[in-house]
C-alpha positions in Angstrom: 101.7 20.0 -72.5 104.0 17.2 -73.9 107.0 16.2 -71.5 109.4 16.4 -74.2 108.7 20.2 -74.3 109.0 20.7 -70.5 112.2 20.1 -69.0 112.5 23.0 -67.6 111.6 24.9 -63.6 108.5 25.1 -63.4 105.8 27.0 -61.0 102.7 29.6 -61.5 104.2 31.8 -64.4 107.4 31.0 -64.6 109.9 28.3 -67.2 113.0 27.4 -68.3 115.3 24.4 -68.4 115.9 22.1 -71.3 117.5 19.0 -72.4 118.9 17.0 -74.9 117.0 14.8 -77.2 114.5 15.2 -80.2 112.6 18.2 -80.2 114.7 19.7 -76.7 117.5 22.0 -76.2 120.5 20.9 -74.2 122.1 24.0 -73.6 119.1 25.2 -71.7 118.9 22.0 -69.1 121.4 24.2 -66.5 119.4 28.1 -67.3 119.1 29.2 -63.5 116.4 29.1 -61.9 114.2 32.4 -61.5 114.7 34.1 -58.5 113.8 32.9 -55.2 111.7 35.6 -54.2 109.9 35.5 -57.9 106.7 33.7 -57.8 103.0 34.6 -58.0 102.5 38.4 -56.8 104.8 39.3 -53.8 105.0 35.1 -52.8 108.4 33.7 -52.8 108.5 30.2 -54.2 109.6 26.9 -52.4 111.7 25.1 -54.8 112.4 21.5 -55.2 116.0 20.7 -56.5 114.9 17.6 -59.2 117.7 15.2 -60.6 116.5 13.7 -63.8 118.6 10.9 -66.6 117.6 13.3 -69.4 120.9 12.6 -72.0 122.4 9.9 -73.2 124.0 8.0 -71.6 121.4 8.2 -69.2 118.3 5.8 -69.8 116.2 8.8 -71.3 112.6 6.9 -71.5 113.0 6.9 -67.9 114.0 10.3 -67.1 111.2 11.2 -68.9 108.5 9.5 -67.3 110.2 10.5 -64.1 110.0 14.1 -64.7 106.6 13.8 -66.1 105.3 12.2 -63.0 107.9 15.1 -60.8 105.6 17.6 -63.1 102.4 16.6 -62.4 102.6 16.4 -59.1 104.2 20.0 -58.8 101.2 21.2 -61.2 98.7 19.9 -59.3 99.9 21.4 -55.7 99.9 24.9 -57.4 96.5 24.1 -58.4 96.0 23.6 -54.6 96.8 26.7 -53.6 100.8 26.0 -53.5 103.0 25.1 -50.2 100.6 27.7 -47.8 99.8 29.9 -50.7 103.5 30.0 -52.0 103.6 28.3 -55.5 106.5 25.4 -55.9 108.7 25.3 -58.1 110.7 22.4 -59.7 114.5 22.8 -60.9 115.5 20.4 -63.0 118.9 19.1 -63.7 120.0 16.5 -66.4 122.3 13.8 -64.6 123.0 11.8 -67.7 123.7 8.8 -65.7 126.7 10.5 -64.0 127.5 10.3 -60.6 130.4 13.1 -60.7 127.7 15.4 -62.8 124.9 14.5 -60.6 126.9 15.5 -57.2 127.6 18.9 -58.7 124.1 19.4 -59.1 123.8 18.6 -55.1 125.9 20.8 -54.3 124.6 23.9 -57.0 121.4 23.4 -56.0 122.1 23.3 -52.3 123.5 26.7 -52.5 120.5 27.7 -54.7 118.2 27.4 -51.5 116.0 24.4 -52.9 114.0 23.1 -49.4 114.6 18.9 -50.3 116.0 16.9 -53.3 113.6 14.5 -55.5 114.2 11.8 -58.0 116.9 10.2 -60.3 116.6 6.7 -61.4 120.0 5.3 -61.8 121.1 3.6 -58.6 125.1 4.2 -58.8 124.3 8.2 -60.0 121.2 8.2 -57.1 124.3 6.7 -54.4 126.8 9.8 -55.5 123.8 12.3 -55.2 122.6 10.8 -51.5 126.4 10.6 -50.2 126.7 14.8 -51.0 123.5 15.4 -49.8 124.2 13.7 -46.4 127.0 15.7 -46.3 125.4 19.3 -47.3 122.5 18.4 -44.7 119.7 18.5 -47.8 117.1 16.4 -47.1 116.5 14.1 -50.9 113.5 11.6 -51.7 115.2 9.0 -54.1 112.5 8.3 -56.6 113.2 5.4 -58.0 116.9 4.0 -57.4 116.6 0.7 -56.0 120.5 0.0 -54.8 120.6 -1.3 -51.1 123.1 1.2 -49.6 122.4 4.7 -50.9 125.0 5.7 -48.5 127.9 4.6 -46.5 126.2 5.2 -43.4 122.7 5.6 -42.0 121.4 8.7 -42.7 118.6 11.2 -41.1 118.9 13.0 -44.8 117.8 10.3 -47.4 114.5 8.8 -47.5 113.3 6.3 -50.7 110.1 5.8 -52.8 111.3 2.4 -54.9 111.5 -1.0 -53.4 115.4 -1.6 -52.2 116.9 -4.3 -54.9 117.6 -6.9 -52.2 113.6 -7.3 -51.9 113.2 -6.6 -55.7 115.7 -9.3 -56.9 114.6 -12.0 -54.1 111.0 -12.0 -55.6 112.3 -11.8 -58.9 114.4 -15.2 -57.4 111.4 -16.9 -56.1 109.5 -16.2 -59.5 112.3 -18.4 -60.9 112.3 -21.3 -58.6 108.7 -21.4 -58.7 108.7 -21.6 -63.0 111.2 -24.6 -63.2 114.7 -22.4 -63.2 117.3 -23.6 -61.1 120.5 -23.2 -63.3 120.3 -19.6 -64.5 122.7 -17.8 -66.5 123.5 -13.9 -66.4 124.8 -11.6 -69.2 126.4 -8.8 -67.1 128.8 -6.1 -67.6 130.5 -4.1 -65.2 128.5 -2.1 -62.6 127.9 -1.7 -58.7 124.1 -2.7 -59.6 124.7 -5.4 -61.8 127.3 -6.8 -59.0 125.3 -6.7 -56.4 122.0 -7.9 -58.3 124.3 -11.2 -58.8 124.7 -11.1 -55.2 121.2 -11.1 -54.2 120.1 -14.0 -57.1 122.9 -16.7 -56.2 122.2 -15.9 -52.0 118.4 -16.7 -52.9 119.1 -19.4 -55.2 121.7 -21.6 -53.7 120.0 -22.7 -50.7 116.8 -24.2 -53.0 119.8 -25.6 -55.1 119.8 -23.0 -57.8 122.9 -21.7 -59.4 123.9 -19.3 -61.3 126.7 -18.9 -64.4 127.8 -15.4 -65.4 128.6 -14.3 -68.8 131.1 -11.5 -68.8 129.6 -9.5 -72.0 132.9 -7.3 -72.2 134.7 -10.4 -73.3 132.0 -11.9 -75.5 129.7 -11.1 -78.4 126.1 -11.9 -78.7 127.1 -14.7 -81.2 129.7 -16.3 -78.8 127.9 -16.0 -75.4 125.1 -18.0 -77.1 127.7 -20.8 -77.6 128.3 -20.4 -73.8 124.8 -20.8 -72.7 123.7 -23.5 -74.9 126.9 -25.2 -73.3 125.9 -24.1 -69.7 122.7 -26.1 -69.7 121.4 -23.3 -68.0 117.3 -22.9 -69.1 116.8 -19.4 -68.0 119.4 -16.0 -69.3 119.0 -12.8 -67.4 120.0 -9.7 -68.8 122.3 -7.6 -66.4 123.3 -5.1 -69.1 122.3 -2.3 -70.3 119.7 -0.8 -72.9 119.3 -0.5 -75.6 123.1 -2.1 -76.2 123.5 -5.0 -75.3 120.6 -6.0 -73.9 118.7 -5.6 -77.7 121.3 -7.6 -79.6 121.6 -10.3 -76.9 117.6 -10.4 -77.6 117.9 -10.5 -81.2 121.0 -13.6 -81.2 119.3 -15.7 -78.6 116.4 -15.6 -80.4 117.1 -16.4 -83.7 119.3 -19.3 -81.7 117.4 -22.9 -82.6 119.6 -24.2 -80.2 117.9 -21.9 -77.7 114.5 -21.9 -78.3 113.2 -23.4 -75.0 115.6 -20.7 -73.4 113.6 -18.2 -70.9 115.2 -14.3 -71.1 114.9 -12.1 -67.9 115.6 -8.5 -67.7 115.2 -7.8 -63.7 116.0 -4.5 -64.1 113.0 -3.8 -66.1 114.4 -3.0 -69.5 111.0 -4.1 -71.2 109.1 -1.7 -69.6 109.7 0.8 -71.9 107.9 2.2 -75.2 111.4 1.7 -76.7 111.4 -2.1 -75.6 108.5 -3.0 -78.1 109.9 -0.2 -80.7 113.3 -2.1 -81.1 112.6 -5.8 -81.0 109.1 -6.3 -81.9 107.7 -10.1 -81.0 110.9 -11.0 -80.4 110.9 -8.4 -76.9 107.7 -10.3 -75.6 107.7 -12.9 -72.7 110.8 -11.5 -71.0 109.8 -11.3 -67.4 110.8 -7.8 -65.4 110.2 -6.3 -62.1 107.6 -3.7 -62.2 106.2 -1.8 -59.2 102.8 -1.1 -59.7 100.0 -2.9 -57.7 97.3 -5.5 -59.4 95.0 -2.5 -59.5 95.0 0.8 -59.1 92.9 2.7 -56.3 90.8 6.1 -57.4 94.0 7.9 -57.2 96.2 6.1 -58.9 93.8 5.9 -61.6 93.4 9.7 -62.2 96.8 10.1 -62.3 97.4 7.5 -64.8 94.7 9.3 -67.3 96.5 12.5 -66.7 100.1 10.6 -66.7 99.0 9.0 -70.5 97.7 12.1 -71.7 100.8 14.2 -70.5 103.2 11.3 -72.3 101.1 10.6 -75.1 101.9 7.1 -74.4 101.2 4.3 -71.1 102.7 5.8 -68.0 105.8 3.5 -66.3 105.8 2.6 -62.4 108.9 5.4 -63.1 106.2 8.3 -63.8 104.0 6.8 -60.7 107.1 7.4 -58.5 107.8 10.5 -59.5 104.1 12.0 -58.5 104.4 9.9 -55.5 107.9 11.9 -54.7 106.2 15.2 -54.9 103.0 14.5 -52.9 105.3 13.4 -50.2 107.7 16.6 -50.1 104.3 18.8 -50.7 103.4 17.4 -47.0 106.5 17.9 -45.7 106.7 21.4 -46.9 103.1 22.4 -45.9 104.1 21.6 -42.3 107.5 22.6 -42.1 107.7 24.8 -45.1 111.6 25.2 -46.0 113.8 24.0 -43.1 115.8 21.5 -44.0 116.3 20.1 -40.5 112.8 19.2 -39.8 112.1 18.1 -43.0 114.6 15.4 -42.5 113.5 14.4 -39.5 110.2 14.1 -40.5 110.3 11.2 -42.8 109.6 9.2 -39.8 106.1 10.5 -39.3 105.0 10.4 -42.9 101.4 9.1 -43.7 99.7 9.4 -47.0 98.0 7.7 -49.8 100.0 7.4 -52.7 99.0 6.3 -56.1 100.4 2.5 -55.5 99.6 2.3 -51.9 99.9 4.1 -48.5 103.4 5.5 -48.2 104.9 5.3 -44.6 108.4 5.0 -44.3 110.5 3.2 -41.6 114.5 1.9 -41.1 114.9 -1.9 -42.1 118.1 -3.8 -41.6 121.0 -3.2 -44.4 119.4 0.1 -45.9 120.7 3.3 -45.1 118.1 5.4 -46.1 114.6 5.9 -44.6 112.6 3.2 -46.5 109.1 2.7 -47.9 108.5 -0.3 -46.8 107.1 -1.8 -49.0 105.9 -1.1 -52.4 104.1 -3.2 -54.3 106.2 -5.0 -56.7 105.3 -7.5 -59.5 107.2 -9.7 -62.0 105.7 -9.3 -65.5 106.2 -9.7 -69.1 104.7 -8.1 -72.3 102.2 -10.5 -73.8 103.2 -12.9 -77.0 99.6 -12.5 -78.6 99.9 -8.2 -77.9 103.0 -7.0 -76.8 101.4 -3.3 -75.6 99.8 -5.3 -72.8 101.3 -6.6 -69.5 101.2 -10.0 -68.0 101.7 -10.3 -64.1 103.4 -13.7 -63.8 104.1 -13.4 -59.8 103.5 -10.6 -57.3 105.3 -10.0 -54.3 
């Protein structure tokens, strides 16, 4: 069953869904869900309100991996005998990297009776989500959005899977330091993630006497902003936009640059991790450090869901895909013990203890995060290799 023919509710029997992109059906991403008392026999289903980046201008490599890994996990529960013999059932909506489109979903599928919230991937659309669930009183597991302050407040109602970005980007800082980069310049556009990921690399790197010179890529063209760096001095760029435009075409001028050929590219934000990396740029997308959360090696889970993850995506499965099983085997606890009350759902992140495919997940409050954390994931800084660019470096591990 290929992920780019499931985007759709799934549980024992039952489908529907869609989105857009080749070989899927946008007009059937928002079908509603089957009943709530349809399911296998006379069982009601417990459903599992999932926000996915499935459309452009969402990152749609990611979504997909996401909602592969949300799918697996929901397959294999059902497998299992369901939530206390009740099958669950996943229903899917398409954020498209929109935080106005993505609260609406909140607040539909709130009032469809779903027992929790899982996934979405973009930080600023995964903030918009958390703020209207806090408010609805729906407990949501963030997959995979990394911004600091998923809400205004600290909340009983939001709990998080991926590293936050302070710890993320500080790594990603030390990694720096410790390869020779002190002056580091970033291409950045506009954006609350961008901003604070800025934030986070100049707070790390100024008191080892780093620095860092920003490139505002609304103003300038690949072309010109690699007149600005060769002028900077700066021996590292990072690329704070997004992908694929910009961030391919900034590849592509810096280097073809002989000016720039000692010049190391970054892409924190893990552009490169992508099948669609490699597909666009070729050699030229290799040796770009990112941050990847995966451990060194993978434990007997992790493993057998990787061989299922690969088969299911016909390609090698992202840390995204690992978060999203993770995000299901976590609510599948929660449910089992508390079935569909919100309340104690949420105020059970707390007490959570299971294996995971990267690591045992037990989550906690740390200072300047809103949300419950898992703290921590393992996270690496890696690169595609030079000599074979479908194979993965670690540089530095955190």
């Amino acid at each position: 069953m290929a992920t780019t023919d499931v985007l759709r509710t799934l549980f024992y029997g039952a489908a529907g869904g869609g989105a857009d992109g080749p070989g899927m059906h946008g007009e059937r991403m928002n079908t509603p869900p089957s009943p709530h008392g349809a399911g296998r026999g006379d069982r009601p289903s417990v459903q599992i309100g999932a926000l996915v980046p499935l459309t452009p201008p969402g990152w749609v490599a990611a979504g997909r991996h996401l909602l592969a890994g949300l799918e697996l996990g929901v397959r294999e529960v059902n497998g299992a005998g369901g939530i206390a013999g009740r099958p669950l059932e996943l229903v899917v909506r398409d954020t498209a990297a929109d935080p106005e489109r993505a609260a609406a979903a909140v607040e539909e599928l709130a009032g469809l009776g779903v027992a929790a919230l899982a996934g979405e991937y973009h930080s600023v659309v995964a903030r918009a989500a958390a703020a209207k669930a806090d408010a609805l009183g729906l407990p949501f597991l963030c997959s995979s959005a990394v911004l600091d302050a998923l809400t205004e407040q600290p909340t009983q109602w939001v709990a998080r899977l991926a590293p936050a970005q302070s710890r993320g980007w500080q790594i990603y800082a030390d990694f720096l330091l410790r390869a020779g980069h002190g002056r580091i310049a970033v291409a950045a556009e506009p954006s609350v993630y961008w901003t604070s990921g800025v934030r986070i690399l100049r707070d790390r790197l100024a008191p080892r006497g780093g620095s860092i010179i920003e490139f505002d890529m609304r103003t300038l063209d690949p072309a010109a902003m690699c007149d600005e760096l060769v002028g900077s001095r700066a021996t590292a760029l990072l690329l704070l936009v997004g992908h694929p435009e910009p961030a391919v075409s900034i590849v592509q001028a810096v280097r073809r640059d002989r000016r720039l050929a000692e010049t190391m590219i970054g892409a924190p934000a893990g552009q490169p991790e992508f099948p669609g990396w490699a597909a666009s740029l070729g050699d030229e997308g290799a040796a770009i450090p990112f941050l990847r959360y995966l451990p060194e090696r993978l434990g007997p889970l992790g493993a057998r869901v990787e061989t299922a993850l690969r088969e299911e995506l016909a390609e090698a499965p992202s840390f995204v895909a690992f978060e999203g099983y993770d995000t299901i085997a976590v609510l599948a606890e929660l449910l089992r013990s508390h079935g569909a009350d919100r309340a104690r759902i949420a105020a059970s992140w707390p007490h959570v203890a299971l294996e995971g495919t990267r690591g045992r997940i037990q989550f906690s409050r740390t200072p300047g995060i809103s949300a419950w954390q898992w703290a921590w994931p393992p996270i690496q800084v890696v690169d595609r290799d030079p000599a074979e660019p479908g194979r993965f470096r670690v540089l530095h591990a955190g």
